[in-house]
C-alpha positions, 0 to 999 in steps of 0.5 A: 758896922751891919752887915748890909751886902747880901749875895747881889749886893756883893756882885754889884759892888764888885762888878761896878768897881771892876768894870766901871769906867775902865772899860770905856777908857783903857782898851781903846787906848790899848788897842792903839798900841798893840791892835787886835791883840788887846785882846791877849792882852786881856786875856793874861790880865785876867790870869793875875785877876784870878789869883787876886779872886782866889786870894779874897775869897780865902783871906776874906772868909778867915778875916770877915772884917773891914780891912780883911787884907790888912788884918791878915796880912798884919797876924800873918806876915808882920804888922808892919808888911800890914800897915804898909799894904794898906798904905800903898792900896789907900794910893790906889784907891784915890789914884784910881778916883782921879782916873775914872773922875778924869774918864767920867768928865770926858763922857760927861761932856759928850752930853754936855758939851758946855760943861768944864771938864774939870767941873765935872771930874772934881762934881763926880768925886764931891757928890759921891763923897758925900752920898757916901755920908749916908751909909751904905745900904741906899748906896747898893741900891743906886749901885744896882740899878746903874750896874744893870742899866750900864750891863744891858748897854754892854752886852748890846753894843758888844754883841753888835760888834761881835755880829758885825765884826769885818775879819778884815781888821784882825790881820794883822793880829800882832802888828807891834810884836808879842812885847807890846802885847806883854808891856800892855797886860800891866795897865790891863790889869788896872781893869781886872784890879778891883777884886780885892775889894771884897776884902776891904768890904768883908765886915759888911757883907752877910754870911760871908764864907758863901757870899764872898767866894760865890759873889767873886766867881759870878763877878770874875764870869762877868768882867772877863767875857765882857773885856774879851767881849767888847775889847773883840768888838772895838777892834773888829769894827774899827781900825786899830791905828784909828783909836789913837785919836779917838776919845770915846770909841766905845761911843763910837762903836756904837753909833757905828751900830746903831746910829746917834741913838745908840752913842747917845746911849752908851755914853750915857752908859759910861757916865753911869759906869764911871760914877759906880767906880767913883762911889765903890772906890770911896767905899773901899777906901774909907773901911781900910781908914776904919780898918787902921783906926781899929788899929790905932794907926789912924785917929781912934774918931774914925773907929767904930768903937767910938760911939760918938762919931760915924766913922764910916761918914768921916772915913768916907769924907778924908778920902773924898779930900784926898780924891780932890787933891789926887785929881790936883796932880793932872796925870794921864789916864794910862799913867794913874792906870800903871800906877794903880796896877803896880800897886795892886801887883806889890799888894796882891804879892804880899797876899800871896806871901799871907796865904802861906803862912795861913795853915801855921799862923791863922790854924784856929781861923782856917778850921772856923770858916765854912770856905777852906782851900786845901793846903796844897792849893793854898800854896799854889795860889800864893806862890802864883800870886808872888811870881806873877806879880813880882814878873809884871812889876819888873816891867813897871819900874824896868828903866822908869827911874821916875817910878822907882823914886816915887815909889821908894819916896812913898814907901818910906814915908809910910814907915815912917809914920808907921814908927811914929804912931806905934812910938806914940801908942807905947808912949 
């Protein structure tokens, strides 16, 4: 696999992923239950989103691989802790597919009124999957353009909004209570969650001890002021108690500004936004299939190693299968967004647990690589990931037996068939 992801290409990737589609989905959604106070919520959601940024930044630059994540974790925790994080993040991923698919088909049709969602949502996913088939480095290229263009709408419908805010509609700031504002900064953190695909990405992108680090800290400036941004203007121009019925309030938003100009532009915006998620999401997860093919824990067709097979294509095209299958399920947006960001919490502790073992088991890697956080702050930032993610998990599966078994259920079918693939490679 080249090296094809420079500095921009990084950002883009990452921004595209990160902001995406979430942003014209969740925080009117959230703004319904816990009103102006979404942004707090937005807030301590970018504080997780921090550990997760400082932990790619470490783990990638020892790692330069596809699949840094699972490689380090597998050398410095266990191999098994290795194979089940990729295990768990690949359900992530596809979760996350069928979400945004689901977001994209309802901006989608604002357009296109005689379009069937469902067409839509299961279009987005194919014609991805299978742009995917030819490489990565055109795929940057559509990846930029569209960022940009979907940016350029942003800022403008949230400067608007910041303008034209009536002081009126944040009174008052809390209206359910601090508890709602903590029980939302879980399905909040699905918009911050995607930071940690610099690591799946790691083996393609260019001198990645400046790239990878430099890359995440413009990518983290951008996402949160533009979450605080528009999450401030939404609730400062409409009634918090009024998204509950809205389907497109960014849209909305925007023509509350500009007129039907301007929600026809965001919405096109949106639906530009939700197909960089589609494409980054299928990116990531097709290098952590090549990244267990590379340990044979995945058909060796999927490595790159075999020279007679385009593994990315082909890792490209299961997950694609696997996205259509997700979307089969039918669960809401928040739903697939608490899933995905309990997942995302369970794998960022697990970097945090790698990350102190860095200096013991990974010494020789730690001296090579140009970026280095001290032992001290490696520390720090690991223990942080692991408290903080553990105490926003508690919340997730607090009396919700149905998460807890589904959970469980996975879990140990990924052992499972863990111990059935290394019976078969000693065999």
């Amino acid at each position: 696999m080249r090296r094809e992801f420079g500095l921009i290409g990084v950002i883009v990737t990452v921004v595209g992923y990160v902001i995406g589609a979430s942003i014209f989905l969740l925080p009117g959604q959230l703004a319904s239950s816990v009103g102006p106070a979404v942004v707090i919520a937005y807030g301590l959601a970018a504080i997780i989103a921090l550990f997760a940024c400082m932990s790619a930044a470490q783990i990638g630059s020892l790692y330069p691989k596809a699949g840094a994540g699972f490689i380090a974790i597998s050398k410095l925790v266990s191999p098994l802790g290795g194979f089940l994080t990729i295990w768990l993040m690949l359900a992530a991923y596809i979760f996350a597919i069928a979400l945004i698919a689901s977001g994209f088909s309802e901006y989608f049709t604002e357009l296109f009124p005689a379009v069937n969602k469902q067409v839509a949502a299961y279009g987005v996913v194919l014609i991805f999957g299978i742009l995917n088939l030819g490489g990565a480095a055109n795929l940057v290229k559509i990846q930029a353009v569209i960022v940009i263009a979907f940016m350029i709408a942003l800022v403008a419908v949230s400067t608007g909004g910041l303008i034209n805010t009536d002081t009126a509609l944040l009174s008052p700031f809390i209206p359910s209570g601090f508890d709602a504002v903590i029980f939302a900064v879980v399905p909040a953190f699905f918009s911050y969650g995607g930071f940690m695909v610099v690591m799946e990405m790691a083996g393609e992108i260019k001198n990645p001890a400046r790239n990878i680090p430099l890359g995440l800290a413009v990518s983290f400036i951008i996402v949160l002021l533009t979450y605080i941004a528009l999450s401030f203007a939404l609730v400062g121009n409409i009634h918090w108690q009024d998204f509950a019925t809205m389907n497109a309030p960014v849209s909305k938003l925007a023509e509350i500004l500009f007129g039907g100009v301007g929600s026809t532009l965001i919405t096109i915006a949106a639906v530009g936004a939700a197909a960089t998620s589609v494409n980054a999401l299928i990116l990531v997860a097709s290098r952590d299939i090549i990244a267990l093919a590379n340990a044979g824990l995945a058909p060796l067709i999927l490595s790159p190693d075999n020279s007679a097979t385009n593994s990315p294509a082909l890792s490209g095209l299961v997950v694609m299968v696997l996205a259509v299958f997700s979307l089969m399920l039918g669960q809401t947006v928040m739903e697939y967004a608490v899933w995905v960001s309990a997942i995302t919490l369970i794998y960022q502790a697990i970097i945090g647990v790698a990350l102190l073992f860095v200096f013991k088991n990974a010494h020789e890697e730690y001296k090579k690589s140009h970026f280095k956080i001290s032992e001290k702050w490696l520390i720090f930032w690991g223990l942080g990931s692991i408290i903080i993610s553990l105490a926003f998990l508690v919340l997730v599966f607090q009396g919700n037996s149905g998460r807890t078994i589904g959970a469980v259920i996975y879990l140990i079918l990924g052992i499972i068939y863990y111990l059935f693939q290394t019976k078969k490679g000693r065999a």
